[in-house]
C-alpha positions as CSV (number, residue, x, y, z in Angstrom):
1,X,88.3,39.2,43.5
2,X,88.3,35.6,43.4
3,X,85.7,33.3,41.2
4,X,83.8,31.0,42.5
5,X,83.5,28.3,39.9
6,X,80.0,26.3,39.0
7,X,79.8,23.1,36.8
8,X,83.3,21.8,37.2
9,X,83.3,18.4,37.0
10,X,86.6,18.0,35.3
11,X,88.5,20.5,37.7
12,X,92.1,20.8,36.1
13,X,93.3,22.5,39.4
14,X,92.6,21.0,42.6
15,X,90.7,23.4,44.7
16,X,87.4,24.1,46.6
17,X,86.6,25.9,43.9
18,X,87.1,29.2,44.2
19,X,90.5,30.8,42.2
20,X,92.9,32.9,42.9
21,X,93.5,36.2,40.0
22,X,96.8,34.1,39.9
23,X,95.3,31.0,39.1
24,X,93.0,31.7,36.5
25,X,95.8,33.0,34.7
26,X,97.8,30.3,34.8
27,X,94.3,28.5,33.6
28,X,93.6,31.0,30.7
29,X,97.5,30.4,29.8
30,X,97.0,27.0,29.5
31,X,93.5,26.9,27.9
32,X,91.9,25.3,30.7
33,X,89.8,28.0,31.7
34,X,86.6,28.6,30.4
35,X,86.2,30.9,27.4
36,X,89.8,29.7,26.2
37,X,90.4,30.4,22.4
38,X,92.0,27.2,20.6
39,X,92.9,27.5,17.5
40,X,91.7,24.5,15.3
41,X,92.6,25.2,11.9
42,X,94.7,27.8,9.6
43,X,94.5,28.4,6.3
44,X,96.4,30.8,3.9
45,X,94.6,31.7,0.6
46,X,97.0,31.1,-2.4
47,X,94.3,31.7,-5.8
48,X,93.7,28.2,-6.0
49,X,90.3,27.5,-4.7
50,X,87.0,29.6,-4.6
51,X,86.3,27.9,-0.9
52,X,88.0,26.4,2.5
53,X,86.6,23.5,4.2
54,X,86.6,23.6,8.4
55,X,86.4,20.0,9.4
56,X,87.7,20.0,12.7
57,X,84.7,21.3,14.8
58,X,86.0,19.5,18.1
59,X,83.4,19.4,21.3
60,X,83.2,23.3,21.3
61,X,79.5,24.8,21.3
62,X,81.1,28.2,20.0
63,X,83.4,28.6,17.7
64,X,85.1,31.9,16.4
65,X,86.3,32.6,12.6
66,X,89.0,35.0,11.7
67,X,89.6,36.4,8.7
68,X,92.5,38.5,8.1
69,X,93.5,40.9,4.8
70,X,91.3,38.7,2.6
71,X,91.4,39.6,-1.4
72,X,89.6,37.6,-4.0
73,X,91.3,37.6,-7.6
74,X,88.2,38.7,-9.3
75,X,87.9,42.4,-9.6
76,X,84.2,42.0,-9.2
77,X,82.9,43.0,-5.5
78,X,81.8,39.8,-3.8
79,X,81.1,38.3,-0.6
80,X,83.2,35.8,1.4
81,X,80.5,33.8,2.9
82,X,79.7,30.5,5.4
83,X,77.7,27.0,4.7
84,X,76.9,24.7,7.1
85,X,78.0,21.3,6.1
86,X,75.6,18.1,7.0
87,X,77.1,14.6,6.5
88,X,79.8,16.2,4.7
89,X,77.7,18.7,2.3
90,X,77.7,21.7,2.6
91,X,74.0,22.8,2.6
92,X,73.0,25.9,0.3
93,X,69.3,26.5,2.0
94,X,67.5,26.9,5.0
95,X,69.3,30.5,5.9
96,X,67.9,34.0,7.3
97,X,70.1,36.8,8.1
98,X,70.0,40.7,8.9
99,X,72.6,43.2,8.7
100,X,73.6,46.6,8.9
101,X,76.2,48.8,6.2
102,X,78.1,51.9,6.4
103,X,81.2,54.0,4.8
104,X,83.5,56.6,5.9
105,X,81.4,59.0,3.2
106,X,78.1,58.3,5.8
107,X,76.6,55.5,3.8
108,X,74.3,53.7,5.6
109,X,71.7,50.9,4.6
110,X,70.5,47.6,6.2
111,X,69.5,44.4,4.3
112,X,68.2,41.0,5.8
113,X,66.2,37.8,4.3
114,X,64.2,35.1,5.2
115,X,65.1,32.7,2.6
116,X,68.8,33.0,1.6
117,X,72.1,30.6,0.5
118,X,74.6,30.6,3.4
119,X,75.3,33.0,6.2
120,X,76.9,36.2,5.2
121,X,80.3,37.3,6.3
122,X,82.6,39.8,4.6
123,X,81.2,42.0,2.0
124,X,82.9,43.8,-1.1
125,X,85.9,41.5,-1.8
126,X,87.8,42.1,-4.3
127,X,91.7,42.9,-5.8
128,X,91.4,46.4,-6.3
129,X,94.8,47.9,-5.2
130,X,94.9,48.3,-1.8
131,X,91.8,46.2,-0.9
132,X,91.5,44.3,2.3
133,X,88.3,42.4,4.1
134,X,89.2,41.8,7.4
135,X,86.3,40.6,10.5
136,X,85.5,37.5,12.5
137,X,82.3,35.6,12.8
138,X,80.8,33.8,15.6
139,X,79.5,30.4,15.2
140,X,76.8,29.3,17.8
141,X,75.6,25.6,18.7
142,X,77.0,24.0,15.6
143,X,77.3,20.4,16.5
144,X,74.1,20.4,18.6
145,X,71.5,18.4,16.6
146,X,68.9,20.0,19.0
147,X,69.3,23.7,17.7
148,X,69.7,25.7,15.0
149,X,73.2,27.1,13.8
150,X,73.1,30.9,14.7
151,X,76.2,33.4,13.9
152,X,76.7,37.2,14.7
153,X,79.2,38.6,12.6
154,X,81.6,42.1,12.5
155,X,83.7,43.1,9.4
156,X,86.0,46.6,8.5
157,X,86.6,46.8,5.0
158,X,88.9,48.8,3.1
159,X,87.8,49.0,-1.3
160,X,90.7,50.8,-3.1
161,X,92.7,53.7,-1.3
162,X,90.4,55.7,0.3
163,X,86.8,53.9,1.1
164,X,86.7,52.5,4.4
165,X,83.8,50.4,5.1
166,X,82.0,47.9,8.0
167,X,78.9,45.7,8.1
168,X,77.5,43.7,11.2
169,X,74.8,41.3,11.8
170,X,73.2,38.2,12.2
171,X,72.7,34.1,10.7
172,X,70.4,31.4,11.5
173,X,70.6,28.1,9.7
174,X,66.6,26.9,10.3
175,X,67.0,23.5,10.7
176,X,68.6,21.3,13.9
177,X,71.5,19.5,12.4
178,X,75.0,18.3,13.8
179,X,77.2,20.0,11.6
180,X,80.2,18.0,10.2
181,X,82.0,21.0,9.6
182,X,82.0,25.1,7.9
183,X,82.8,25.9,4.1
184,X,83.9,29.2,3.8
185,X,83.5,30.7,0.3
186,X,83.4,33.5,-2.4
187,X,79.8,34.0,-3.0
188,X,80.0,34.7,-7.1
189,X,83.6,33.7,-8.6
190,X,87.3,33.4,-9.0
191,X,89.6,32.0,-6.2
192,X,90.2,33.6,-2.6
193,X,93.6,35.1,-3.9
194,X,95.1,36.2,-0.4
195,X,94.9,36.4,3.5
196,X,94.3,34.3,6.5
197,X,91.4,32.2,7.9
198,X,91.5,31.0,11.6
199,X,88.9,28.7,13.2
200,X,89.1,28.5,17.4
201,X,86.6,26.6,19.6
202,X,85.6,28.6,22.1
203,X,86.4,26.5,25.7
204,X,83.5,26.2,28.0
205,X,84.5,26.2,31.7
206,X,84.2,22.7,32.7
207,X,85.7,21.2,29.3
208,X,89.2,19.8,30.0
């Protein structure tokens, strides 16, 4: 069934505006079409920094972290968390969050706050031997000055050989800012050891 497009100012493919199954793929292939992933930055942890700095926020209203097999080089459980950044600071303030826990033994607990540091992301990294923190986080309305900075978040953890684990939840940032950009950092200390980071912008339909 073809889609009828709305709000397309900037049509990439001359039309009346309604495409072909044929056509949006050759849109989605290109990253014209809306809700394109385009990846803006990559960054491979080598154990020499406790934090990652995403500049590059573009004109995109979402944006979408990845993080892949992340270890920290500190044997002590920690989270790999998310700041805003204001004129180039990264603000440590101003946060709420809620979230919900579990393990493959049937664990399950929630936690949440109304006056926290940074938007939580991936729980219980560490370098135990066969660790891994893998999840993404979504980033909402970032460089709108008119609204706060919300995330939703989803993680699968793995804490030695045999403890599988998840988390999912929510962030607000409470104030209406134009970010300049998203630190990404170990909440308590050492260096992000291992793994991958990925930042895309999330393409809205009539962004060319």
């Amino acid at each position: 069934m073809s889609y009828i497009g709305t709000n397309q100012p900037n049509n990439v493919l001359k039309n009346t505006g309604i495409y072909t199954p044929n056509e949006i793929l050759q849109l989605t292939k290109e990253g014209s079409w809306g809700g394109s992933l385009e990846l803006t930055e990559t960054v491979t942890a080598d154990d020499s920094v406790t934090y990652y700095d995403f500049d590059n926020l573009g004109s995109y209203d979402v944006h979408l972290f990845q993080a892949i097999n992340i270890q920290s080089a500190s044997t002590t459980a920690q989270n790999l968390d998310i700041r805003v950044k204001v004129g180039g600071t990264a603000q440590s303030s101003g946060y709420h969050f809620a979230q919900q826990l579990g393990n493959d033994a049937g664990t399950f607990s929630e936690s949440n706050s109304t006056s926290f540091s940074q938007f939580i992301w991936l729980p219980n990294v560490d370098n135990e031997t066969d660790a891994s923190a893998n999840g993404y986080a979504y980033i909402y309305s970032a460089i709108d000055s008119s609204k706060y900075t919300t995330g939703t978040f989803s993680t699968c953890i793995t804490q030695g050989t045999n403890v599988a684990k998840f988390s999912y939840g929510g962030n607000v940032f409470t104030t209406a800012n134009q970010c300049s950009g998203l630190r990404v950092f170990l909440a308590t200390t050492g260096n992000i050891a291992s793994g991958t980071i990925k930042l895309y912008g999330i393409k809205q339909i009539w962004v060319t």
